[in-house]
C-alpha positions in Angstrom: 8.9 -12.7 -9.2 9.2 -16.5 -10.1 11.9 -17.7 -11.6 9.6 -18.8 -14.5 8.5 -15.5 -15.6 12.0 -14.7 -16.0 12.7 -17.7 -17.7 9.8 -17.3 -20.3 10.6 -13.8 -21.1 14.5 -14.6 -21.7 12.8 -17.7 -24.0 10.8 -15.0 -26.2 13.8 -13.1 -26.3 16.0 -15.1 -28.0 13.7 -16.4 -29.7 13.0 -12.9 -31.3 16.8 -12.1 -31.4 16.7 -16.0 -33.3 14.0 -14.3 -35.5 12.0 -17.6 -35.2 9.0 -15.0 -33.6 8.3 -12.3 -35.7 8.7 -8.7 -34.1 4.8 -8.1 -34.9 3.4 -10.7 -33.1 5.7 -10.2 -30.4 4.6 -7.4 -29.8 0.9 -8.0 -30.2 1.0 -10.7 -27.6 3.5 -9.8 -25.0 4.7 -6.0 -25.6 2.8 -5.0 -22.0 3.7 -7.4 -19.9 7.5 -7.2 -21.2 7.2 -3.2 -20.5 6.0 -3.6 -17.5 7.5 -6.5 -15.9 11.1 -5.0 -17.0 10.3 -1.7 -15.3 9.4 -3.1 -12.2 12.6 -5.6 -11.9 15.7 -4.2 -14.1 16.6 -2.8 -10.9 16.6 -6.0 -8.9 17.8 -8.0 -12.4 20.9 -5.6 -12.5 21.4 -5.8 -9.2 21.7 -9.7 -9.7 23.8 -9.2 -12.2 26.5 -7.5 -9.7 26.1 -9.4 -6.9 26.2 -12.8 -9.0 29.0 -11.4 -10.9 27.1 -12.5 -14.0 26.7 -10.0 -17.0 24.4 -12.5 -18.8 21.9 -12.9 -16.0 18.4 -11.9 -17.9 20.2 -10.7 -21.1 17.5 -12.1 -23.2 14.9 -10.3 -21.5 16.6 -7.0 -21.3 17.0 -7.8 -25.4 13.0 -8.6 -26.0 12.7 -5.2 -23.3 14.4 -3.2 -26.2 12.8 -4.1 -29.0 9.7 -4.1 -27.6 10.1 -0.3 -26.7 11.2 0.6 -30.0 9.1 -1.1 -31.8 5.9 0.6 -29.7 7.6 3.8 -30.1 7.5 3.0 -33.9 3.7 2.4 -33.1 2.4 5.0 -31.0 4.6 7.5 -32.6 5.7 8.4 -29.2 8.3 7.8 -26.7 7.6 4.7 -24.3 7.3 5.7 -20.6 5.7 4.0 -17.7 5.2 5.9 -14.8 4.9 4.7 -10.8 1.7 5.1 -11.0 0.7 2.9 -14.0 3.3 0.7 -12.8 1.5 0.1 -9.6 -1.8 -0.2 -11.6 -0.3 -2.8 -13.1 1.5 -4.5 -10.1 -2.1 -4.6 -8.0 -3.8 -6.2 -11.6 -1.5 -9.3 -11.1 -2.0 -9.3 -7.3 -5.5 -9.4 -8.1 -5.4 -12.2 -10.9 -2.6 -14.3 -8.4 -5.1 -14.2 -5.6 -8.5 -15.2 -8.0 -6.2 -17.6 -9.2 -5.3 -18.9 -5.5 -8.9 -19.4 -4.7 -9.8 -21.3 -7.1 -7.4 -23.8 -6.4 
């Protein structure tokens, strides 16, 4: 993942924690990708964390990761739970849209 996409989730992060974005539109505009681009790299972010000796690293993002599951779960009146499968879905949309985007360059 580029280091922007980890940059502009930690940006809507604290600027949710800030409250200068409200939770609703938040959500309404970025819950998805937040889910699913924290599923697929919390693992590699907390393993950054460790090796870089760095607490902080993504904290922002992890923050707008949180909220964003509760506040879907507050939705959907239903635990939040991504599975491999829907997580791969997801991973071979943005391959997809990456490489469209490539060849059109």
């Amino acid at each position: 993942m580029c280091r922007d996409e980890f940059d502009f989730f930690e940006e809507v992060g604290l600027l949710l924690r800030k409250k200068v974005l409200p939770t609703d539109l938040v959500w309404s505009d970025y819950c998805a990708w937040t889910l699913y681009y924290w599923t697929a790299f919390n693992n590699y972010i907390k393993w950054t964390r460790e090796s870089d000796d760095d607490p902080t690293l993504c904290c922002e993002f992890e923050y707008l990761y949180e909220k964003m599951k509760k506040y879907e779960k507050s939705r959907v009146k239903r635990a939040v739970k991504i599975t491999p499968e829907e997580l791969a879905g997801f991973i071979n949309e943005e391959i997809d849209i990456l490489s469209n985007e490539i060849k059109c360059s």
